[in-house]
C-alpha positions in Angstrom: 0.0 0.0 0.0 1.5 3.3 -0.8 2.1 5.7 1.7 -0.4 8.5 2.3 2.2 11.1 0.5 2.5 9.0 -2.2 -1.1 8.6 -2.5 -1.9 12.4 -3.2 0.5 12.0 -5.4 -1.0 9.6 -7.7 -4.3 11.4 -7.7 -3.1 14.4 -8.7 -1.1 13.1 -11.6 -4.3 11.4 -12.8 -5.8 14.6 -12.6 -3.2 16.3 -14.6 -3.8 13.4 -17.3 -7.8 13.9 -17.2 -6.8 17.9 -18.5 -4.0 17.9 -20.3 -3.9 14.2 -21.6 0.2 13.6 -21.3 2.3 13.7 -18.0 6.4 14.0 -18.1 8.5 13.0 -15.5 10.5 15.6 -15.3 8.0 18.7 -15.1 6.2 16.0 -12.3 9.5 16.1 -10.5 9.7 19.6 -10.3 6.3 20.5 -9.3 6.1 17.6 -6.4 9.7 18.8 -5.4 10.6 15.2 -5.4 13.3 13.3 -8.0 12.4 11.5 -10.7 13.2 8.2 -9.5 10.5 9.1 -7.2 8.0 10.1 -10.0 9.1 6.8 -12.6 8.2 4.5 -9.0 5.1 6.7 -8.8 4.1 5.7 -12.5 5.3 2.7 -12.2 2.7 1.8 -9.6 0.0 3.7 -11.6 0.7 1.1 -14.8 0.6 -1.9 -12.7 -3.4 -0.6 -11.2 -4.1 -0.1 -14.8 -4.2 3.8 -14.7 -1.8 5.0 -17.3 0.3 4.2 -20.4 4.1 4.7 -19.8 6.0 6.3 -22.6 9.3 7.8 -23.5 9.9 10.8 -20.5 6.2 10.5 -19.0 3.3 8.7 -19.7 -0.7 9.1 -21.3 -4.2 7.9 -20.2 -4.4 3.6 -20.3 -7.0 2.7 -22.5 -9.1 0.6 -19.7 -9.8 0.8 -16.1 -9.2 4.5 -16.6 -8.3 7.0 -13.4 -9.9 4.0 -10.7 -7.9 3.3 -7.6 -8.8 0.9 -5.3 -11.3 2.2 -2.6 -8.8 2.1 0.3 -6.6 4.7 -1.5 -9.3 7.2 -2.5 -10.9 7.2 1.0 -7.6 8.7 2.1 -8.0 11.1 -0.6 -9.6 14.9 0.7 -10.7 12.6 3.8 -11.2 15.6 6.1 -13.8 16.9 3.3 -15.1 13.7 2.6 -16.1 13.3 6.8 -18.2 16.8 6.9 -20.4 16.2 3.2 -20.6 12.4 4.8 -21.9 14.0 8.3 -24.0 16.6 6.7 -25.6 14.2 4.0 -26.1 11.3 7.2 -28.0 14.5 8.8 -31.0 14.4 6.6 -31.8 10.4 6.9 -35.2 10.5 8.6 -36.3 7.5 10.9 -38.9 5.1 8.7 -37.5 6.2 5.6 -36.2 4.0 2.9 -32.7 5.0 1.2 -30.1 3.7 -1.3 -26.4 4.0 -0.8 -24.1 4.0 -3.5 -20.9 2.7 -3.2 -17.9 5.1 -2.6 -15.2 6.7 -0.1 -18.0 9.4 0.5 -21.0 6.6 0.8 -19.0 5.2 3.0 -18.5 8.3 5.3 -21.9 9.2 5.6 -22.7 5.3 6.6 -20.5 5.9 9.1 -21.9 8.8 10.1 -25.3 7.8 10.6 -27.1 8.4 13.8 -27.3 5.3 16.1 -30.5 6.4 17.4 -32.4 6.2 13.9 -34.9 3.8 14.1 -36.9 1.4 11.3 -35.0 2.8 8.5 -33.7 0.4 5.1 -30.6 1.0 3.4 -30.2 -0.7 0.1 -26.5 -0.8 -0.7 -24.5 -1.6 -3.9 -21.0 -1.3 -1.4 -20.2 -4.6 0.3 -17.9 -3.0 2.8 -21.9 -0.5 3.3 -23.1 -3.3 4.4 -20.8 -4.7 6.4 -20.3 -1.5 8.4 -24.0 -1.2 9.2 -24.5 -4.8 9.8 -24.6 -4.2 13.3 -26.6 -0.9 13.6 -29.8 -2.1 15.7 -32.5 0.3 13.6 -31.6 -0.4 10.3 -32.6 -3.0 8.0 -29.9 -3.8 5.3 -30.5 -4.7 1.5 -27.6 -5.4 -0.4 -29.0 -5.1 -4.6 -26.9 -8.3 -5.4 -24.9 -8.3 -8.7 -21.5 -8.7 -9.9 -18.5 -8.4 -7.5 -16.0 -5.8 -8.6 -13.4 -6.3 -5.8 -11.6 -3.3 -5.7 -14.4 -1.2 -5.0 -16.0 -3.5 -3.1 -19.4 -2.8 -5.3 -21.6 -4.9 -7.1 -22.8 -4.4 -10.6 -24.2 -6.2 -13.6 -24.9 -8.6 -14.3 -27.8 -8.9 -12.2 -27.3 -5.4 -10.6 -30.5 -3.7 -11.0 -33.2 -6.1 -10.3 -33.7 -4.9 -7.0 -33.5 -1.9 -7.7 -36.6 -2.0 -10.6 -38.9 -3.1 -7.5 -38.1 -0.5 -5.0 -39.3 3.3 -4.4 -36.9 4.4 -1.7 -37.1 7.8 -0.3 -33.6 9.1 -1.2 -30.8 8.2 -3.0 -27.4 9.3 -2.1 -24.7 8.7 -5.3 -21.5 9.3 -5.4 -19.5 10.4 -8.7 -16.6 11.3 -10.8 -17.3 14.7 -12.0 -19.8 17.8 -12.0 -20.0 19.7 -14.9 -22.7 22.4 -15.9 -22.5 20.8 -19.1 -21.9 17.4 -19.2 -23.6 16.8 -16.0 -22.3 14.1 -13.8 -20.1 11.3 -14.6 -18.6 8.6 -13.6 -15.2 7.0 -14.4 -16.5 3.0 -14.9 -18.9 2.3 -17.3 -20.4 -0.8 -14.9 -20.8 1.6 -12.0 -23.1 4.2 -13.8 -25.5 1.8 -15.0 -26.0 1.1 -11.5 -26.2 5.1 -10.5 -28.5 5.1 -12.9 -30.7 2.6 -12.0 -30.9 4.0 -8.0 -31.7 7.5 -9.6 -35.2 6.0 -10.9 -35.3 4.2 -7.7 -35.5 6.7 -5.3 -37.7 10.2 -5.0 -35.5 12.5 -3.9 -31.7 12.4 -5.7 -28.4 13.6 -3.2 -25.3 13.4 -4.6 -22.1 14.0 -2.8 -18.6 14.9 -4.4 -15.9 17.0 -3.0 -14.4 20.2 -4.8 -11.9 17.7 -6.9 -14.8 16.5 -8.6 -16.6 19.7 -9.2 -16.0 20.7 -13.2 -14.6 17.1 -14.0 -15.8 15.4 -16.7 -15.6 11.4 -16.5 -16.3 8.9 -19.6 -19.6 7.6 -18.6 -22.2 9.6 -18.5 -24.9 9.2 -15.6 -27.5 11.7 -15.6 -28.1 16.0 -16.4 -27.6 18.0 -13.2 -31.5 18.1 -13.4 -31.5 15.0 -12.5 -30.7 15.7 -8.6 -32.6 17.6 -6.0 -29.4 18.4 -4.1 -25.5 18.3 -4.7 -23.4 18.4 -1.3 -19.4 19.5 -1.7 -17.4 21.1 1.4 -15.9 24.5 1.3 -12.8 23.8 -1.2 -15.1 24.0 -4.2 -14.2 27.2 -6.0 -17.7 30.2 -5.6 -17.4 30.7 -9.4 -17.5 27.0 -10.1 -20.3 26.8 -7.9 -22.0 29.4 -9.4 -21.9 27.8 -12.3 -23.7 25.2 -11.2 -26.3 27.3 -9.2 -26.9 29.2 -12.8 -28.2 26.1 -14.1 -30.7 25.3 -11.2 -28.8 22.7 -9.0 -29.1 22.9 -5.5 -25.7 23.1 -3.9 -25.2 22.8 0.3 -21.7 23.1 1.3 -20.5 21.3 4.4 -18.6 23.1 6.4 -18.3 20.9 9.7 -18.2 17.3 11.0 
């Protein structure tokens, strides 16, 4: 497992190849302040999980399994952030209410997050590790949608994903994604996963999606649904105001979450 240093590292380089496309080792060097030894390791790493191309002085988006790491790494990733949108968005579950859970470092916050006096309430959960964390909580009923296992998000998709979730009307949904845009809406980086983001959207009434400022004006390769789509998008207080603006001029709701 790479260390949390390294970590940032990574993410930030596959952010510099979601702009610009290309990557070279020796402007990553310099603006990491780190050698390039450092930086070839650090790509190195990113080849072997599938994330980039290497090639002559730097390297280039990989065709497949683009810009994924496993969950363990992103939930170290803004994980300060990620604690106040999960507190704020575990805030507004309701006792009796049914809700859907996507899978995700944020998800994941927010399970954790929930209030252990809630009583009578259903989560249905794509996220095996979901589940398993609110196994034990003694008001809550948990439905996991079944599917196919993809271990390194712990999530399950299709085949089989959405069944379930064609026979349900939940109260909320709470989504996670890859990017915001005013534009392109929001998106996610797996093709698999936004079927199933999909699918919960039609499931649910109301539509919450969390994603912290480094998602806000990404654009990802699958498309899951216009910002019209959501009632409500919760970031924290790194998102830039005219980036939000951006997306309050087109009529989403936006709550930032300030505290834990």
């Amino acid at each position: 497992m790479p260390s949390l240093e390294a970590t940032f590292r990574h993410q930030e380089i596959l952010a510099m190849l979601r702009r610009d496309g290309r990557v070279e080792v020796s402007r990553l060097a310099q603006h990491f302040g780190v050698s390039t030894v450092t930086i070839r390791t650090d790509l190195e790493y990113l080849e072997q999980q599938g994330l980039l191309r290497p090639t002559r002085g730097g390297a280039v988006p990989a065709e497949t399994k683009r810009f994924e790491l496993p969950l363990e790494e992103t939930r170290q990733m803004h994980a300060r952030e990620k604690e106040r949108i999960g507190s704020y968005a575990a805030s507004l579950v309701r006792d009796g209410e049914t809700i859907i859970l996507d899978v995700g470092s944020t998800t994941t916050e927010l399970a954790k997050a929930l209030s252990p006096s809630l009583k009578n309430v259903v989560v249905i959960t794509s996220g095996l590790n979901i589940a398993l964390l609110l196994e034990s909580h003694p008001g809550i009923t948990v439905i996991v949608t079944g599917g196919t296992l993809r271990p390194l998000q712990h999530s399950l998709v299709n085949p089989y994903g959405t069944l379930l979730l064609r026979e349900i009307n939940a109260d909320k949904a709470f989504l996670g994604c890859n990017g915001v845009h005013p534009d392109k809406g929001f998106t996610n980086t797996n093709l698999q996963e936004a079927e199933i983001k999909r699918a919960m959207m039609e499931a649910a009434r109301e539509i919450i999606v969390l994603a912290d400022h480094s998602k806000i004006m990404q654009v990802a390769a699958a498309r899951i649904g216009p910002l019209e789509a959501a009632n409500l998008l919760i970031t924290d207080r790194k998102a830039k105001k005219e980036d939000l603006e951006a997306l309050y001029s087109r009529g989403l709701e936006v709550v930032v979450a300030r505290h834990t």
